[in-house]
N, C-alpha and C positions, 0 to 999 in steps of 0.2 A: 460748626456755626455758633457765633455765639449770641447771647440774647438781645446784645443791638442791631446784631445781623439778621434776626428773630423779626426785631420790630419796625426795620427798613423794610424786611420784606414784606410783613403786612400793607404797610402802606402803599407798596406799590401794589400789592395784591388789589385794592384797594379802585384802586386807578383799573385796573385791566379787568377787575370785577363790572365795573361801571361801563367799559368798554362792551364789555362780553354780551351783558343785560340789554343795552343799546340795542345791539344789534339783533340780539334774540328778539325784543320788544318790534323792531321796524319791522322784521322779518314779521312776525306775528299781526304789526297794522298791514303789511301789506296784503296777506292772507285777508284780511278782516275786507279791504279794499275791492281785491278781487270777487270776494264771496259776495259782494252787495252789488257790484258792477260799477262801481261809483269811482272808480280810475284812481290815478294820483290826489286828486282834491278830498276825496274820502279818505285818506291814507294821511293827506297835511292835517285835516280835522281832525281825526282821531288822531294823531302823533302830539298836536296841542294841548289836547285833553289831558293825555297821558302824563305830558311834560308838567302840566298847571298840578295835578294828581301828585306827581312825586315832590315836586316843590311844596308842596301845601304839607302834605304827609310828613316831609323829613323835618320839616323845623316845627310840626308842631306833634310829633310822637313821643318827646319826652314828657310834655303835659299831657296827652293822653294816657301815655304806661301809668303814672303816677295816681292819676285821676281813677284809673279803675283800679288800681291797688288799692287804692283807700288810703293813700300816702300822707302822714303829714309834715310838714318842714318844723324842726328841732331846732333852736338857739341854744349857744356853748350855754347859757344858765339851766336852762332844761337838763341839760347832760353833758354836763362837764368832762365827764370820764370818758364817755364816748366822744367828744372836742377832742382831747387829746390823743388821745388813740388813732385820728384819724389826721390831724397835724401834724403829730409825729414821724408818722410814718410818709406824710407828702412832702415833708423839709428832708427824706431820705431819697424820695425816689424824683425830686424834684419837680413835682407838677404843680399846682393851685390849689388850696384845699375847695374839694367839690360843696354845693350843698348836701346836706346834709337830712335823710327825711325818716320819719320809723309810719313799721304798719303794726297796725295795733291787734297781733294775732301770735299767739303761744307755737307756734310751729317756727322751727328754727330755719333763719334764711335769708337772704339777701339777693341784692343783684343793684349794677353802675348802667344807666345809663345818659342820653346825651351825644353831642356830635363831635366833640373834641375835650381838650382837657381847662380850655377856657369855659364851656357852655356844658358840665358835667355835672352829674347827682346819682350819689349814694344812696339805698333807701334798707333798712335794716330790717327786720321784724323784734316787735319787743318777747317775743320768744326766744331769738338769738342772743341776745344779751341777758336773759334769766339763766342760761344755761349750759352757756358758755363761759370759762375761765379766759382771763387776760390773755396767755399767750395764743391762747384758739382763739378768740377774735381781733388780734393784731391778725391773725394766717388767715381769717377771712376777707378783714378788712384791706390788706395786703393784696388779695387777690381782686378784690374788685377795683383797686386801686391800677394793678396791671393792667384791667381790661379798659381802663382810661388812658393811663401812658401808651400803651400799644395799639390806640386809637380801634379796639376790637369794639367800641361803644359805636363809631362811625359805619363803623364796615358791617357790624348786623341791625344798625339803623336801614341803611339802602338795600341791604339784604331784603330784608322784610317789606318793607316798602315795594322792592320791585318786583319783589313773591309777588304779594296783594295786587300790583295793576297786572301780573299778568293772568293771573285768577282773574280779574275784573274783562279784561280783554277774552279770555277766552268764555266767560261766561256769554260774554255779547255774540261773539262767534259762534259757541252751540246753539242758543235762542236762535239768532237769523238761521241757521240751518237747518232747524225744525222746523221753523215757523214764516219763514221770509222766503225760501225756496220755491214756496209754494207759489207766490205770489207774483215769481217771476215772471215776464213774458216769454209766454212758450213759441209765439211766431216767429221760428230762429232756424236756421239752415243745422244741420245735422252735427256736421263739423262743429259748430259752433256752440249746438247743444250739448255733445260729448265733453266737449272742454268744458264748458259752465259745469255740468255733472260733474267732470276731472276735481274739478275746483274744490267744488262741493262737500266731496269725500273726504280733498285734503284738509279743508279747514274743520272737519266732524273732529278726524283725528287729532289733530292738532288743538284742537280746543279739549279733545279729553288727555293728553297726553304732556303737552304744556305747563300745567298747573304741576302734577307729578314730577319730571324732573326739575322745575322751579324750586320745589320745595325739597327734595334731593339734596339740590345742593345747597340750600340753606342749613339744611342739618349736619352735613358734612364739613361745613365750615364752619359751626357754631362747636362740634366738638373737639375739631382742632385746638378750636379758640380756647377751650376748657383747659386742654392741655398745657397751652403756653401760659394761660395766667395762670394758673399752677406752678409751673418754672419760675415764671417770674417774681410771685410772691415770695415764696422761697426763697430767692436771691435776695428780696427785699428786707426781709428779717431776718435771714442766714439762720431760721428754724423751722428746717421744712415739717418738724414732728408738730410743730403748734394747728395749723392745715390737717394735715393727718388726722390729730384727733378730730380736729371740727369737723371733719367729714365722715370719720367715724359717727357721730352724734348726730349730726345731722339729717345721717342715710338712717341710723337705727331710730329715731323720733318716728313716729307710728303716725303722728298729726298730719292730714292735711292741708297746706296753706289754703284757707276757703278763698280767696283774694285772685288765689293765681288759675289762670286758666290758658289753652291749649294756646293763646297768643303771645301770651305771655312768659309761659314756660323757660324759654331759651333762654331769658336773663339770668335767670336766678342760682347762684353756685352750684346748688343740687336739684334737680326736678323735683318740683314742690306738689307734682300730682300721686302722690302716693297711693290712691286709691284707683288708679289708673292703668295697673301691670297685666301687660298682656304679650306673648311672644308680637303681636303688630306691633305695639308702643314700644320693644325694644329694637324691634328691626328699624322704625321711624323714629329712634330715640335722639333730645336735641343733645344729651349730655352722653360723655364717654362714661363706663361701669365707674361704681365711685369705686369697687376694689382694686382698679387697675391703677386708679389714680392717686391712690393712698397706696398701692405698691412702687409706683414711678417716685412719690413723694419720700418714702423711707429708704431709698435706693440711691437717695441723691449725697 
């Protein structure tokens, strides 16, 4: 396969992701529906809700990432070297050049995102640029440049977003089953009791079980994603050793990104929680080992 055939399939991925969530989501109001006793119209409500939640969420979580990074938008006179660096390399891989932002913290790092490669931003750390040589940040900037072209910016935009409403959803679902159950009217034929309790049970599980493989498979597809903008930056500069190093430095820099946090994490080229290593944090870890990907990178 090669890496246009890479980037056709994310986007369909992309589509059937959306598809998959959908379903999982309705599946999910319907449980929420049943558990209340409130039929299909408690089910259209909350489906609304949901709908208005993701809409809201996806066009406005690139100004949120930003805003809690402590991000700020850079002008070519600001940083000229880093203008070019970053045009260069988009008049090669053919996209738009993105905005442009730095966080102003000595720990080397970066992360693209945005919802396509018209509505897209860069954001660097000025630790990265202290510390990195030219051709390791074309290989970084390179890669965050992939994760635009290969619309991997869109796909863990709705990712995350559809984490979060079903965290939100099933948070609603535990509450009412703790606390709403109670409340129910007990004047009810046996049969009918059984089944409300049936219900009951499934929506407990489901609300603790839900969130869990939500976020499963957000991690499993944000490593993938590591993978391929790695490939593809590569292909970009035809110097996959320039990446290599920066990953090398990047992974041995001791500094934690104080900016980035557990929400945040998945953007960023390298996991910026350094202070964070645990055998849980790598079982649930968003990024692939950096040694495997600096082996994959020297191999090319």
């Amino acid at each position: 396969m090669t890496i246009y055939d890479q980037i056709d399939a994310n986007r369909r991925s992309t589509w059937f992701l959306m598809v998959l969530f959908v379903v999982f989501v309705a599946a999910v109001v319907e449980l929420i529906a049943l558990a209340i006793g409130g039929g299909y119209i408690a089910g259209i409500i909350v489906l609304v809700f949901a709908g208005i939640f993701v809409t809201i969420s996806y066009y406005s979580s690139s100004s949120m990432v930003l805003g809690i990074s402590q991000a700020r938008e850079v002008k070519r006179d600001e940083n000229p070297d880093l203008y070019n660096v970053v045009e260069n390399l988009c008049i090669g891989s053919g996209i738009p050049v993105p905005k442009i932002y730095i966080i102003n913290d000595t720990a080397p790092n970066a992360f693209a995102t945005g919802r396509d490669p018209q509505h897209a931003t860069i954001a660097v750390t000025s630790g990265l640029l202290q510390k990195l040589d030219k051709l390791e940040l074309e290989g970084v900037i390179a890669h965050e440049l992939s994760h635009i072209k290969n619309y991997d910016i869109r796909l863990m935009t709705l990712v995350v977003v559809l984490v979060g409403l079903v965290a939100l959803l099933a948070d609603f679902m535990l509450r009412f089953t703790f606390f709403g159950s109670g409340r129910r009217p007990s004047n009810r034929g046996r049969g009918e009791g059984l089944g409300g309790a049936l219900i009951l049970i499934i929506a407990l599980v489901a609300a603790i079980l839900a969130p869990i493989a939500a976020q499963l498979i957000k991690l499993a597809i944000s490593r993938g994603r590591e993978y391929l903008a790695d490939s593809s930056g590569a292909l970009l500069t035809r110097y996959p050793e320039g990446l290599a190093r920066a990953l090398e430095k990047i992974s041995a820099d001791k500094e934690p990104l104080e900016v980035a946090n557990k929400a945040t994490e998945h953007l960023y080229i390298a996991n910026p929680l350094k202070g964070h290593k645990s055998w849980a944090n790598n079982l649930f870890s968003t990024h692939p080992p950096i040694q495997e990907r600096i082996r994959r990178l020297r191999a090319m």
